[in-house]
N, C-alpha and C positions, 0 to 999 in steps of 0.2 A: 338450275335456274335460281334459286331461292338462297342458292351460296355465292352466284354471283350480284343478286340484289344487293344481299348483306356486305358486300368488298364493295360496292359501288357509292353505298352509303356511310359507308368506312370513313373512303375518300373525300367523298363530301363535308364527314365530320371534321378531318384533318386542317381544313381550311375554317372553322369556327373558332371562336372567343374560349370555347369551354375548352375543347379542344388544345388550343392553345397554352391554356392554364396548365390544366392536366400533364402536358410535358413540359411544361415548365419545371412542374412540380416534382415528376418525375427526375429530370435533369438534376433539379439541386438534392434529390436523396442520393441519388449515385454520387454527386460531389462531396455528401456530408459522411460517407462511409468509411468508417475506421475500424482498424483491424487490430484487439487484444489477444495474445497469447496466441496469436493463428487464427482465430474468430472473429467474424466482422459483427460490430456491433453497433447501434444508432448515434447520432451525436448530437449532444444537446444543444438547439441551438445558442441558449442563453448562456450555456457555459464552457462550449467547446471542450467536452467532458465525455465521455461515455454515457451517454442516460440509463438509466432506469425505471423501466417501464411496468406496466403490468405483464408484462410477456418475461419479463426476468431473462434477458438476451443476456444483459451485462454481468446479473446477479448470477447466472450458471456458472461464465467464467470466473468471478471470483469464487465460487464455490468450486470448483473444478481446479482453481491453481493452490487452493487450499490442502487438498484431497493430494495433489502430484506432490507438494512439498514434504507433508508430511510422510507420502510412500515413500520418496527418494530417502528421505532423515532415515528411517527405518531398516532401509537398506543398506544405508553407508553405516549406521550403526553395527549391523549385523554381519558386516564385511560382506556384502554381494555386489557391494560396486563398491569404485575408489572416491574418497572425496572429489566433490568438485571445486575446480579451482574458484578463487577468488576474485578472477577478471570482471571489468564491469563489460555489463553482455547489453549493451543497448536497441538491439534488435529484437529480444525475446522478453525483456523485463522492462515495466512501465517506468517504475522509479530510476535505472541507470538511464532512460532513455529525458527521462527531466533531466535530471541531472548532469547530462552530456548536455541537453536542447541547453541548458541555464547557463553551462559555461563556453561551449559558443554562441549562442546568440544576447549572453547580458542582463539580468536581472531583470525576470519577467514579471516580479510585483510579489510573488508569493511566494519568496525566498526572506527568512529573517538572520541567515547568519550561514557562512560555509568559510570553510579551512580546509588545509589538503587533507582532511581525513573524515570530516561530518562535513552535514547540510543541516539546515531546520527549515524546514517550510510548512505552510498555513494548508490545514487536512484543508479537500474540497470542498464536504462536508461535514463542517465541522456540530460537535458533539456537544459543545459546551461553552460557557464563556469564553473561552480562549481556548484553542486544541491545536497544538502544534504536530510534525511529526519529524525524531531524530531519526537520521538516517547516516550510514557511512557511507564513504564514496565505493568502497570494496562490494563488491554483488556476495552479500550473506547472505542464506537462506532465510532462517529465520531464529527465535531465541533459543529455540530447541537445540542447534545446530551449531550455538558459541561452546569452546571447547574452556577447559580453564585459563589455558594462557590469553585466554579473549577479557579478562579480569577486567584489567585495564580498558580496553573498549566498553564493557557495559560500564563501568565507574564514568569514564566521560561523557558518555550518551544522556546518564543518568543528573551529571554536574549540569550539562550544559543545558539541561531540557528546560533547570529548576531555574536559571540563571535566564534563558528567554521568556519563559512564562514572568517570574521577577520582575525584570524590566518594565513588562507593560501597565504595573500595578504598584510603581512605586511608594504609594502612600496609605498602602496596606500592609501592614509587615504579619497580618496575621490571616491572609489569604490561605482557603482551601484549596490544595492541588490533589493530583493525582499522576500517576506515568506507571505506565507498563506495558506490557506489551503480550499480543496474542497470540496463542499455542496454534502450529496446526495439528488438524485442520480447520482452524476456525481463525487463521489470520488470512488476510482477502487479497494478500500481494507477498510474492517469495521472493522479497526482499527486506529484509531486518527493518525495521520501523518500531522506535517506540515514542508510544502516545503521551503527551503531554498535558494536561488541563490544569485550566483556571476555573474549577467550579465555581458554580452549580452548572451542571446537564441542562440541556435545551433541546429538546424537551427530555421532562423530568424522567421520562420510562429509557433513554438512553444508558441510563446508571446500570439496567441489568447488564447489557452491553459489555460494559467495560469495568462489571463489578469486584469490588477486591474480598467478598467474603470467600471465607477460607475454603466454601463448597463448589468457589468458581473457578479453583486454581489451574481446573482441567483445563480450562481454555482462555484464563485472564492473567498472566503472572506480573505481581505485584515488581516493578523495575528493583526496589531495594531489596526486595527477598531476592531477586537475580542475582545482583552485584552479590550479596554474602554469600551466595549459594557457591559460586565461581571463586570468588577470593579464597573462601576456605578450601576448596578442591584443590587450587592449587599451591596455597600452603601446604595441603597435606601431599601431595606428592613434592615438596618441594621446588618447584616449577619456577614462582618468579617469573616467569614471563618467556619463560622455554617453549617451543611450541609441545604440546599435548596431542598424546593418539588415541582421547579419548573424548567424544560429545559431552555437551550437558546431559542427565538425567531428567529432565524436564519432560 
């Protein structure tokens, strides 16, 4: 008797204002759900972004695609699996899946520069006066994962970062920058990104973050110590731009 009152009062709620609301509301969370790395995570409304919350939905996955890049590196390192290719994988990685959205559908505002081989676009949240991030159109894992013959990619990634950040400050020719990019497991998307700035950090505690002393190399590598790192390996194997069957040591 007391489970059919509660059903009967149910009904009656279904027909109120509150009522009403409430699957309203309901309605547009099941609309707003988006799904990273296989995981569904919240969407912001003000930024049509993955939010992050105090529940850390978003922030596990990027900790969690951190954690897989680095296993896989280690692996292909150690010869237990074969490299993966280079295709762009738009269905499992965020950045190809911009990247693809950007050049079917048209400059979505937060694109400053692409060529058939980079993109530059404005991080979400951004870190600093200005923080871009270069990206290649190729699905890289991450820095860890550029081989020597990659020379030449980290050399352009690194020209062109300096040349869009540039641009936006013409009439500073003695601007503070910054560009590198993060080790996993501690880079938040396995795909190759390197970070751009127009210092100073906003806010100022973002600088451990993305810091370039020598005790952060574990998980911050400075983009120019990349690029020599890469150049000289493949000088010394004589390489030139041969493909390599060897990873960076990073």
């Amino acid at each position: 008797c007391e489970g059919r009152r509660r059903r009967e009062r149910a009904r009656e709620a279904r027909g109120s204002p509150c009522m009403a609301v409430g699957v309203a509301r309901a309605e547009a969370a099941v609309a707003s759900r988006v799904y990273v790395a296989g995981r569904r995570v919240p969407r912001s409304a003000k930024t049509d972004r993955p939010a992050r919350n105090a529940r850390g939905t978003a922030r596990g996955v990027v900790t969690t695609m951190g954690l897989i890049a680095w296993g896989t590196e280690l692996a292909t390192r150690w010869g237990w699996v074969r490299e993966a290719s280079r295709e762009e994988r738009p269905r499992t990685c965020v950045f190809c899946e911009k990247i693809g959205r950007q050049r079917a559908d048209g400059w979505d505002g937060t694109f400053v520069h692409e060529d058939d081989e980079l993109v530059v676009f404005r991080d979400w949240r951004p870190a600093a006066r200005r923080h871009y991030l270069v990206c290649p159109r190729a699905h890289v894992a991450s820095a860890s994962s550029l081989r020597p013959a990659d020379a030449a990619l980290a050399r352009r990634m690194l020209e062109l970062g300096k040349a869009c950040v540039a641009r936006d400050f013409p009439e500073e020719p003695n601007l503070e920058t910054r560009f590198g990019y993060h080790i996993p497991p501690f880079n938040s998307v396995d795909h190759l990104h390197m970070h751009a700035f127009a210092l100073p950090f906003d806010p100022p505690w973002k600088e451990r973050k993305y810091s370039s002393h020598p005790w952060a190399r574990f998980a911050f590598k400075p983009a120019e110590e990349l690029v020599k790192e890469l150049e000289a390996a493949a000088a010394a194997r004589g390489q030139d731009g041969a493909d390599g069957d060897k990873t960076s040591r990073l």
